[in-house]
N, C-alpha and C positions, 0 to 999 in steps of 0.2 A: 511440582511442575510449574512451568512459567508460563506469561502470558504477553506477547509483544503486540506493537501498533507498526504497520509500516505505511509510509506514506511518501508521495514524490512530486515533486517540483513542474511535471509535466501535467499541461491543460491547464483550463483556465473555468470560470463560469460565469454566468452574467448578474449583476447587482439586479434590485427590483424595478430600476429606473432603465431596464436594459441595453445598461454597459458592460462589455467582459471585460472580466477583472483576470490577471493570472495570478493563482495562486497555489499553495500548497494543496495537494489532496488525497486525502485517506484510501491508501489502497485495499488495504484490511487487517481484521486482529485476529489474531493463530492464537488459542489454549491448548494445555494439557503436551507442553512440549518441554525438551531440557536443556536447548540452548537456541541460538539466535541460527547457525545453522541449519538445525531440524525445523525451526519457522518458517524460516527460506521457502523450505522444499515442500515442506506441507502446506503454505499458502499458493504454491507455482500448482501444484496436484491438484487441490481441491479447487481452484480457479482458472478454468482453460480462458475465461476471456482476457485475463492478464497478457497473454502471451497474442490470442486473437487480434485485441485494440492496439498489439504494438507497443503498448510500454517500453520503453528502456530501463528495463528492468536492473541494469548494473547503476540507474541512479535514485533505485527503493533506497530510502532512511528507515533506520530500522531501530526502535524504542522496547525496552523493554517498560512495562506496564505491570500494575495490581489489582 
């Protein structure tokens, strides 16, 4: 089974000197799946706030991971 990272270009957070910075951010890591497909769909499932916050979900990056 595999294990992927997916992460998106959307939002920003703010440095400790409170400036916001835009940057990349982690949307989350799916195990025990067999392709980058089944990630997809088991991270949308088991995450209703993905879809809640609005993400532009067609611009998750998507890494497979060890």
């Amino acid at each position: 089974m595999k294990k992927y990272i997916f992460i998106t270009p959307e939002g920003s957070t703010f440095s400790p000197n409170g400036n916001e910075i835009e940057n990349m951010q982690v949307i989350g890591i799916v195990e025990d799946v067999m392709d980058e497909n089944e990630a997809y769909k088991k991270l949308l499932m088991e995450n209703d706030w993905i879809i809640d916050s609005e993400f532009n979900v067609a611009e998750f990056i998507c890494y497979e991971i060890n």
